[in-house]
Every structure is written in C-alpha cells, then in structure tokens.
DRENTORKOL-3810 file (N, C-alpha, C; in nm, 4 decimals):
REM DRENTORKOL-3810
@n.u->2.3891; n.v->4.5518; n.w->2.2434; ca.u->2.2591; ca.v->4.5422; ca.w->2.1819; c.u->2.2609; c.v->4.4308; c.w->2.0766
@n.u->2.1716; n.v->4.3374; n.w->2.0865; ca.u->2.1738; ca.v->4.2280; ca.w->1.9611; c.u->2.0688; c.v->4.2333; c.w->1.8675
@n.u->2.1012; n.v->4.2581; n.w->1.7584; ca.u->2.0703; ca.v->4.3143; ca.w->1.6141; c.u->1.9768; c.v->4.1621; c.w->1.5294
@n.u->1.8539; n.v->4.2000; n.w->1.5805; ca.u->1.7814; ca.v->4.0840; ca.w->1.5192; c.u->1.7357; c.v->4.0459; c.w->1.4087
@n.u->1.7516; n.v->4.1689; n.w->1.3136; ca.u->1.7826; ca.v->4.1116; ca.w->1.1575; c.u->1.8933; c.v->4.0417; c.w->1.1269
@n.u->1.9967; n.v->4.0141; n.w->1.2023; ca.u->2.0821; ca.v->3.9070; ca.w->1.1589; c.u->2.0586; c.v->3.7975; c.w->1.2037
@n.u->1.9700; n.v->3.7780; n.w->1.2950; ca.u->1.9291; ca.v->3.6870; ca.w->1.4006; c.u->1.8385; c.v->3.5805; c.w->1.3018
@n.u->1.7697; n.v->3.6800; n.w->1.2541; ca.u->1.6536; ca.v->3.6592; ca.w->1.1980; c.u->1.6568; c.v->3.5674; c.w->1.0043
@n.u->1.7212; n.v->3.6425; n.w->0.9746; ca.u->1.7825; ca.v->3.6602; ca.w->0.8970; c.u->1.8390; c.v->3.5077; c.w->0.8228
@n.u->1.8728; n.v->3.4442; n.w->0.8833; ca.u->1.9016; ca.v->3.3538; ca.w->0.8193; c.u->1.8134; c.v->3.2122; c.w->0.7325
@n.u->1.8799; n.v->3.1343; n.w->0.6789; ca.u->1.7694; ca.v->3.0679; ca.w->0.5633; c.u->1.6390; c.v->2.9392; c.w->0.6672
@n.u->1.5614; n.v->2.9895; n.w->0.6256; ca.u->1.4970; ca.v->2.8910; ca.w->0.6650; c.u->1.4962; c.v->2.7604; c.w->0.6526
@n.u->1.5075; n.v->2.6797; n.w->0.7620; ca.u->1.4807; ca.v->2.5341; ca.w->0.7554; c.u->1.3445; c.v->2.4723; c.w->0.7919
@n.u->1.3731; n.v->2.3826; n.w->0.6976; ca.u->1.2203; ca.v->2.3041; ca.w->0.7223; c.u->1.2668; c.v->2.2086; c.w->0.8144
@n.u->1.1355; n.v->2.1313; n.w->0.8963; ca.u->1.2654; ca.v->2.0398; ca.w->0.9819; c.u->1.0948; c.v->1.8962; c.w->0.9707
@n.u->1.1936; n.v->1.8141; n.w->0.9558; ca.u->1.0995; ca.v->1.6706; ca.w->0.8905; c.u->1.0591; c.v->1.5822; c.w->1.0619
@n.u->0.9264; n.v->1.5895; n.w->1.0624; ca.u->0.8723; ca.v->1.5245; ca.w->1.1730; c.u->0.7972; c.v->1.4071; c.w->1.0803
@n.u->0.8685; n.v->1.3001; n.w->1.1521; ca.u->0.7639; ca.v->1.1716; ca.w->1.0649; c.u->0.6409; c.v->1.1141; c.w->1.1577
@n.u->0.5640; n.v->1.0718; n.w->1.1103; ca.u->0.4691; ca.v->1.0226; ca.w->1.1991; c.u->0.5222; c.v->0.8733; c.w->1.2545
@n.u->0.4432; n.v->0.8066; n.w->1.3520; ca.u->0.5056; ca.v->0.6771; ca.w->1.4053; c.u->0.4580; c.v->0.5350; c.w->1.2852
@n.u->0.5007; n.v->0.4584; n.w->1.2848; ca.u->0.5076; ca.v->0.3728; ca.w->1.1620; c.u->0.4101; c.v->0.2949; c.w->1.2503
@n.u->0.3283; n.v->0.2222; n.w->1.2131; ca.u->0.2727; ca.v->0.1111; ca.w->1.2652; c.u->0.3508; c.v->-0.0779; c.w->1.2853
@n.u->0.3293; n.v->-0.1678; n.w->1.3565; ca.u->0.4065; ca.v->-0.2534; ca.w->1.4005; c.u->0.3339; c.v->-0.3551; c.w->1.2764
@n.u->0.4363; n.v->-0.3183; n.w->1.1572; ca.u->0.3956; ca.v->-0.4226; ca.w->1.0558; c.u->0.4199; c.v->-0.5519; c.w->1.0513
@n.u->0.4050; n.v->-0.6185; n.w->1.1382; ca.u->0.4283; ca.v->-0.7807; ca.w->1.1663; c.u->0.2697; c.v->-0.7926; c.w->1.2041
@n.u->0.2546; n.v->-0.7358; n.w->1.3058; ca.u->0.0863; ca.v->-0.7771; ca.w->1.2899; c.u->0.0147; c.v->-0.7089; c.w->1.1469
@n.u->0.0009; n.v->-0.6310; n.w->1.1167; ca.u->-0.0525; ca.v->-0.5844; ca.w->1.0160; c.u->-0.0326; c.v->-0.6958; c.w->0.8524
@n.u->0.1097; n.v->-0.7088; n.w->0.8474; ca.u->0.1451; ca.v->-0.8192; ca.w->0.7649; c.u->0.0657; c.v->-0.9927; c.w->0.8599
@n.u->0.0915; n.v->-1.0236; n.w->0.9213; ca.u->-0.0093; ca.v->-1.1553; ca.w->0.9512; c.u->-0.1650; c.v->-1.1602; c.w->0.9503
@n.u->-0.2050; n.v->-1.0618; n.w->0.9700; ca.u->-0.3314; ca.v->-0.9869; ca.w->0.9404; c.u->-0.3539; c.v->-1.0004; c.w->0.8066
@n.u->-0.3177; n.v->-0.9702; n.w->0.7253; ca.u->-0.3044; ca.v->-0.9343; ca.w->0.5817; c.u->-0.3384; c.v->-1.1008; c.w->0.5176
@n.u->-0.1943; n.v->-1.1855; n.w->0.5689; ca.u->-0.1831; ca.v->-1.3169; ca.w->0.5241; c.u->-0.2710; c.v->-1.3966; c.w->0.5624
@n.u->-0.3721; n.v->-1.3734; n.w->0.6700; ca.u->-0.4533; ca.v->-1.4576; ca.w->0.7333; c.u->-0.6236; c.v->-1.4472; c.w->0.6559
@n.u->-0.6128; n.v->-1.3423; n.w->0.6210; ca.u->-0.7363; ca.v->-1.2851; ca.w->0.5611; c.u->-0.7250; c.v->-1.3427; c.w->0.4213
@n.u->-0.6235; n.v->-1.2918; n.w->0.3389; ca.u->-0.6112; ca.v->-1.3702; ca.w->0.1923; c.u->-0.6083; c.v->-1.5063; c.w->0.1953
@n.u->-0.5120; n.v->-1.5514; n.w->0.3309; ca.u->-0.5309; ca.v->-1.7296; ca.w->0.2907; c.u->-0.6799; c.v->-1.8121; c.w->0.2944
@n.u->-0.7469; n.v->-1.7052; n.w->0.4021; ca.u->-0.8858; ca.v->-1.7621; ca.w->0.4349; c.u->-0.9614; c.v->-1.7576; c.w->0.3179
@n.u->-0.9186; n.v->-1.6490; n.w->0.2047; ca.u->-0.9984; ca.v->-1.6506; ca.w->0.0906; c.u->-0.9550; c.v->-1.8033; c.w->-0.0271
@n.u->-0.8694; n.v->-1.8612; n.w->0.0057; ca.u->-0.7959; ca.v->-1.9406; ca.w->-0.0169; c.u->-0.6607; c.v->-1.9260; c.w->-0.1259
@n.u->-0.6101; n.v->-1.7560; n.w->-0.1072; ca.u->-0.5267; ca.v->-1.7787; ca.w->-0.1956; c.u->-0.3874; c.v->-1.8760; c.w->-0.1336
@n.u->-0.2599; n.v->-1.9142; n.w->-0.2194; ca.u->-0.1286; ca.v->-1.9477; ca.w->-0.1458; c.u->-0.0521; c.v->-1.8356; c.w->-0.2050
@n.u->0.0597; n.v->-1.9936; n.w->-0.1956; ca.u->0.1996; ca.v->-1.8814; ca.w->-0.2921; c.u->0.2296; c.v->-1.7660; c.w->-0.2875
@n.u->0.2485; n.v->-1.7248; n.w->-0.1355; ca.u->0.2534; ca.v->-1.5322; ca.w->-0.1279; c.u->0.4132; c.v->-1.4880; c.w->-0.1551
@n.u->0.3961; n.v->-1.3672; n.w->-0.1853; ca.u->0.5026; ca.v->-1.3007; ca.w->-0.2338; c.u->0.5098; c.v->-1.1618; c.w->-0.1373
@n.u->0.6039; n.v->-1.1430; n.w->-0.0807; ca.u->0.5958; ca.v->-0.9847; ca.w->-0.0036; c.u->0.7120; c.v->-0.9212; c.w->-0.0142
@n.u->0.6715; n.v->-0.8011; n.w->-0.0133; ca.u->0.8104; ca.v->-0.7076; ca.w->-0.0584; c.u->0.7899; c.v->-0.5887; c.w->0.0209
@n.u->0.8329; n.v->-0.5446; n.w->0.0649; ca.u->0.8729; ca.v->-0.3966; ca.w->0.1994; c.u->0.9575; c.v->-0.3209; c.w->0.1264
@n.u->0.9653; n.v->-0.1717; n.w->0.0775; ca.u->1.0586; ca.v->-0.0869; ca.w->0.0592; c.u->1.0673; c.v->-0.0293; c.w->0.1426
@n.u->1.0044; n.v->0.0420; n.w->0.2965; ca.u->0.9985; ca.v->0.1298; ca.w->0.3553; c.u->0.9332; c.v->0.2420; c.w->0.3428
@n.u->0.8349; n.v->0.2100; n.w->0.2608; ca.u->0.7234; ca.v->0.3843; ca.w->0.2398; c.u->0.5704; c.v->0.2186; c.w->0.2455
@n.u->0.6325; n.v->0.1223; n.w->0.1532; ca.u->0.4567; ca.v->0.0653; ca.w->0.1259; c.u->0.5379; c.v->-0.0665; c.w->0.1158
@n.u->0.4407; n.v->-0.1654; n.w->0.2046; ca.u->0.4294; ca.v->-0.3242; ca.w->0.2118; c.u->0.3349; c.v->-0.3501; c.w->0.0607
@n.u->0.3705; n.v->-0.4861; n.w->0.0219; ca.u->0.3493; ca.v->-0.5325; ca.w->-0.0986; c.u->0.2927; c.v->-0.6487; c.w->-0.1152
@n.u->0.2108; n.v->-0.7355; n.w->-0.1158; ca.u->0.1818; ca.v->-0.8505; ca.w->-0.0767; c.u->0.0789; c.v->-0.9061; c.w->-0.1829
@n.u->0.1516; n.v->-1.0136; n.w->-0.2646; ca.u->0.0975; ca.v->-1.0880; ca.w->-0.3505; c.u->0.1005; c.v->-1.2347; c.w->-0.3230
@n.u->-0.0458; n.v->-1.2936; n.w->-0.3655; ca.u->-0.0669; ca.v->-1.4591; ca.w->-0.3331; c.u->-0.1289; c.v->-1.4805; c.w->-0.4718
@n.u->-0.1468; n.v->-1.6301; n.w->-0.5394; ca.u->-0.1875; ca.v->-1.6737; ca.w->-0.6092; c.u->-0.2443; c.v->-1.8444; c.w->-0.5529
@n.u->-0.3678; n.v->-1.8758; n.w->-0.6267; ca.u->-0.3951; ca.v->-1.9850; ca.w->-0.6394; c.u->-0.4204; c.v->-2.0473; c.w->-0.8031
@n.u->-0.4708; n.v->-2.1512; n.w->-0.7889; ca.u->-0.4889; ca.v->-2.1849; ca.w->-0.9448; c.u->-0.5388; c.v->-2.1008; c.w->-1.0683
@n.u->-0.6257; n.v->-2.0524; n.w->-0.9944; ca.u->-0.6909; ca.v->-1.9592; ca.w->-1.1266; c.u->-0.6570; c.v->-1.8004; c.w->-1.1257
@n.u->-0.6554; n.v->-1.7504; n.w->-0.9980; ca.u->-0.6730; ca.v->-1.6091; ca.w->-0.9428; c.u->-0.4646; c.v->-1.5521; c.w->-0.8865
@n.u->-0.4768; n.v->-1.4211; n.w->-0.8955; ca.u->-0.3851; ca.v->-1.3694; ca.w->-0.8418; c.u->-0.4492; c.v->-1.1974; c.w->-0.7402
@n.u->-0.3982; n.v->-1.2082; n.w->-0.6398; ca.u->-0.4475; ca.v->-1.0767; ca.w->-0.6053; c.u->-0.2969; c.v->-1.0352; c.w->-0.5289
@n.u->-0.3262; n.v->-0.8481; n.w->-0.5448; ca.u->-0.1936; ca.v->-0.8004; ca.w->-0.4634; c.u->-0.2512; c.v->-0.6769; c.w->-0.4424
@n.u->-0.2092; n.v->-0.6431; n.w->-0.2975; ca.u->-0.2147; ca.v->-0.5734; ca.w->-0.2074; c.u->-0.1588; c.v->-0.4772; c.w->-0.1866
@n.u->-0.1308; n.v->-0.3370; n.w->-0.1873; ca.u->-0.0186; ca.v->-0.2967; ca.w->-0.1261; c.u->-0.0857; c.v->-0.1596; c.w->-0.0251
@n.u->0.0411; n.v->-0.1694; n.w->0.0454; ca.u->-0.0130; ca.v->-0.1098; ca.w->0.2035; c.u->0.0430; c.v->-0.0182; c.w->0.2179
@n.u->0.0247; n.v->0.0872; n.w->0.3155; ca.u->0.1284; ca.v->0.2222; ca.w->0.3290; c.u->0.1729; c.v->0.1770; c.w->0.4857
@n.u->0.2619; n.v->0.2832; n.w->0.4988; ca.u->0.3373; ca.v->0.2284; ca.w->0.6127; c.u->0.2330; c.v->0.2368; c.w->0.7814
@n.u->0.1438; n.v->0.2543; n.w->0.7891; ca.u->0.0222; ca.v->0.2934; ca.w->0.8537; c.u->-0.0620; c.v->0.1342; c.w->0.8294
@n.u->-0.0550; n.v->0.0388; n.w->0.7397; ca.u->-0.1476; ca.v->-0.0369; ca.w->0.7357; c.u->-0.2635; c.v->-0.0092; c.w->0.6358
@n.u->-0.2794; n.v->0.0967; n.w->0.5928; ca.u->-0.3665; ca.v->0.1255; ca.w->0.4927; c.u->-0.3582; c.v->0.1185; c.w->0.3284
@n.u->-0.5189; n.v->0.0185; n.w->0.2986; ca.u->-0.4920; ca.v->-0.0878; ca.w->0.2303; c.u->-0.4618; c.v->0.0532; c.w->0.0450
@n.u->-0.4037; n.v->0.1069; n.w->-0.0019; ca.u->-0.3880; ca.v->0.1749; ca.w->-0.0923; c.u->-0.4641; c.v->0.1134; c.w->-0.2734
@n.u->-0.3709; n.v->-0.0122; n.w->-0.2510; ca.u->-0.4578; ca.v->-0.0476; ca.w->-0.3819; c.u->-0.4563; c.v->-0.1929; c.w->-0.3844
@n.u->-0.5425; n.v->-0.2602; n.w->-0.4452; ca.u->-0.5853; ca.v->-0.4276; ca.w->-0.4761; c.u->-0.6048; c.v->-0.4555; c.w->-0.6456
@n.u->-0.5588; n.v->-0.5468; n.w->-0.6452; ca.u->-0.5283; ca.v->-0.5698; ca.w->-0.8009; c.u->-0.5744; c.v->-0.7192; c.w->-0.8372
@n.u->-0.6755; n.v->-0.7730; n.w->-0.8614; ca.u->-0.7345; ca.v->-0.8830; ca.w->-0.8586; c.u->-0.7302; c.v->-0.9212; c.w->-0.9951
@n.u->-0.6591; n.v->-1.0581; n.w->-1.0350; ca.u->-0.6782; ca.v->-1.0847; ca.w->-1.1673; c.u->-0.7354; c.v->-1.2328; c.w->-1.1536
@n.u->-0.8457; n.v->-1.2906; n.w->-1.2151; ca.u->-0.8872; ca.v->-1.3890; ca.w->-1.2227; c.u->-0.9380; c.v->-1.4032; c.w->-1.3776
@n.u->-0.8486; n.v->-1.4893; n.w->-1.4465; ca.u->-0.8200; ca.v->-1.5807; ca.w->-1.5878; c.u->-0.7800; c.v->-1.4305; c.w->-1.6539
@n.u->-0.8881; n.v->-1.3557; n.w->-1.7438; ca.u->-0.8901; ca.v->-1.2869; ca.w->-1.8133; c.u->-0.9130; c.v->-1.1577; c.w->-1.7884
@n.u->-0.9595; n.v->-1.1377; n.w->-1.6740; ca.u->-1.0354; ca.v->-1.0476; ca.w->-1.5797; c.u->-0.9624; c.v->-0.9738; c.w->-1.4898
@n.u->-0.9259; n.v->-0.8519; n.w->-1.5047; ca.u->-0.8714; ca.v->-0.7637; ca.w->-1.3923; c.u->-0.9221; c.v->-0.6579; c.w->-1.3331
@n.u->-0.9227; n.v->-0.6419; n.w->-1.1887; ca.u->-1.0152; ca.v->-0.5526; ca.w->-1.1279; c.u->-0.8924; c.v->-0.4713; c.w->-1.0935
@n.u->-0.8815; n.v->-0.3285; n.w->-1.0493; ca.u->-0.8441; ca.v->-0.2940; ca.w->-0.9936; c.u->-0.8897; c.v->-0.2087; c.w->-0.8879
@n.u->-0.8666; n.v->-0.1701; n.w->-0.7406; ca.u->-0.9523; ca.v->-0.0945; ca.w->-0.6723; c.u->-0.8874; c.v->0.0150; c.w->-0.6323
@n.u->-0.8671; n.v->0.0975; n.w->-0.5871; ca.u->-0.7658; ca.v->0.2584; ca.w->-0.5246; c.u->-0.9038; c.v->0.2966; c.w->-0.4228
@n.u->-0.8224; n.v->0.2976; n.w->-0.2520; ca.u->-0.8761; ca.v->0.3571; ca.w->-0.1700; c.u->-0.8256; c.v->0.4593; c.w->-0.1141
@n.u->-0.8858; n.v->0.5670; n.w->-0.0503; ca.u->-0.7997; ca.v->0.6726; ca.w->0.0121; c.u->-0.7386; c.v->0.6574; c.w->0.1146
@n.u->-0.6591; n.v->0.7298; n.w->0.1769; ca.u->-0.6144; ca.v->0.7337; ca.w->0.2820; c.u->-0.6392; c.v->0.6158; c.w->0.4247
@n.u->-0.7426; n.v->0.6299; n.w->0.4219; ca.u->-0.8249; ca.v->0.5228; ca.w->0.4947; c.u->-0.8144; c.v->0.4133; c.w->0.5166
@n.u->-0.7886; n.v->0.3468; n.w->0.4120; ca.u->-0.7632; ca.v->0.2200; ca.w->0.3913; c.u->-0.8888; c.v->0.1757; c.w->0.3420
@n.u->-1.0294; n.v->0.2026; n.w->0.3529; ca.u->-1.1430; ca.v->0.1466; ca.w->0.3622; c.u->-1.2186; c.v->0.2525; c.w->0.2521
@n.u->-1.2414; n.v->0.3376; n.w->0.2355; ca.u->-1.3088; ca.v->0.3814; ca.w->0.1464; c.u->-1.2594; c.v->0.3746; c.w->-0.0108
@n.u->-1.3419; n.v->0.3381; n.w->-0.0683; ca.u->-1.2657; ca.v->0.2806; ca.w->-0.2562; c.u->-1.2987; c.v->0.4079; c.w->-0.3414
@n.u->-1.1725; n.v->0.4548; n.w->-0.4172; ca.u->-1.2069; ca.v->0.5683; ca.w->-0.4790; c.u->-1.2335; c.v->0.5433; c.w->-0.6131
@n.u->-1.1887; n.v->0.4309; n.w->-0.6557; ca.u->-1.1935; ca.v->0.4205; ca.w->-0.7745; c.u->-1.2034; c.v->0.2617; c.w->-0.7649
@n.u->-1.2964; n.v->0.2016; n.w->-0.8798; ca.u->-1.2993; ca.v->0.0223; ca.w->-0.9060; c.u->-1.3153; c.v->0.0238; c.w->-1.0785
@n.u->-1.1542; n.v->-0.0433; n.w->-1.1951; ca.u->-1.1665; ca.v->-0.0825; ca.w->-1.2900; c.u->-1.1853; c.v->-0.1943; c.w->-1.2941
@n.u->-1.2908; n.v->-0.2509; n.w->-1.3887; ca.u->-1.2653; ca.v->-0.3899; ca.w->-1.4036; c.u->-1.2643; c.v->-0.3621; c.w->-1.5939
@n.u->-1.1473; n.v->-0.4631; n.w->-1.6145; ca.u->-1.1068; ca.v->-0.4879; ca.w->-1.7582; c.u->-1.0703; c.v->-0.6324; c.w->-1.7950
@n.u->-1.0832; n.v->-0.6235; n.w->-1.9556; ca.u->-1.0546; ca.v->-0.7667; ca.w->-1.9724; c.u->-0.9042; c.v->-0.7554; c.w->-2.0149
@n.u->-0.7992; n.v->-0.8955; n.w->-2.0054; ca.u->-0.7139; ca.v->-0.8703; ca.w->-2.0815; c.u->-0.6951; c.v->-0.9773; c.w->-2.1842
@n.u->-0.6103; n.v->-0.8948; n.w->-2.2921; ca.u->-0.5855; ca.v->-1.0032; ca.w->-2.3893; c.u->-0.5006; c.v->-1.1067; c.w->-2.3846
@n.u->-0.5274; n.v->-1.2225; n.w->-2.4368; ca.u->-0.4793; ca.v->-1.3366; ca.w->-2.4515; c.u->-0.3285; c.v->-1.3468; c.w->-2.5309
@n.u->-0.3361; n.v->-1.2982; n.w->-2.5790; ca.u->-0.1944; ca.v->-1.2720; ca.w->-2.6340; c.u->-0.1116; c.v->-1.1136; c.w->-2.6033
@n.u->-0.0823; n.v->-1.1221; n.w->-2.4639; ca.u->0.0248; ca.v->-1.0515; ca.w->-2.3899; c.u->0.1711; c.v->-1.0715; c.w->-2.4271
END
C-alpha cells in the first residue's frame, strides 16, 4: 500500500517558466532607425538581459530609451538644454502612465 501523505508531503517547488524573449536585433534596428530619423546620433546601447537601453544625442537634445525584453518601450527620458521630460508607459509599450516635464538647474 503506498502512503500518500509522504508522497504528498514534501516541500513545494515553484518551477520558473519564462516567457519567449523577442528577437532583439530587429527591435534594436527598429529603435535606431526611428531615433535617427528624428535626427538624433551618437547612440549608446547597453543590454543587461531583463531591459535594452538605448541612448543618442545630437547638439542640443539627448533622449534614452529603455526597453523590456519583449520590446516594450518602458520609459523615455528626453532632455533638451534645460528641459527634461520624462514619460513611463505600461506594459504595452504604448500607453503613457505618467509624463514629467521639469526644468533643470544650471549649476549641477
């Protein structure tokens, strides 16, 4: 006879299912093609493996991007001279949950 409180009995495991990552090479050229068209240069990108990172600057302006591993745009950080916007979207990539715009000071 097999005794299914011992069966049973033991510690629960959680067990980690990840979702599929999206093919961030297009998503990253995507990204770069859209900002350059706005005319930024000088990009900067950084990947940890949870969120893509992607900063460009031109003469006056800096903006940065960062992405979740899905392609979805999380937050934008726009600084032009004195002026910083920041935006936070949900999940989505597309809906904005939040938009600061602040000034900053000149002596940072």
């Amino acid at each position: 006879m097999i005794q299914l409180k011992e069966i049973c009995a033991g510690r629960p495991q959680s067990i980690f299912v990840p979702r599929a990552v999206a093919d961030m090479r297009d998503i990253l050229n995507a990204q770069i093609r859209e900002i350059a068209a706005e005319g930024y240069a000088d990009f900067s990108i950084r990947w940890n493996g949870m969120t893509l990172m992607i900063e460009a600057r031109d003469d006056r302006k800096t903006i940065r991007r960062e992405l979740d591993c899905f392609g979805h745009v999380l937050m934008e950080k726009i600084t032009d001279l004195q002026i910083r916007t920041v935006r936070v979207f949900k999940a989505d990539g597309i809906t904005p949950v939040s938009e600061i715009v602040f000034e900053m000071p000149d002596d940072r």
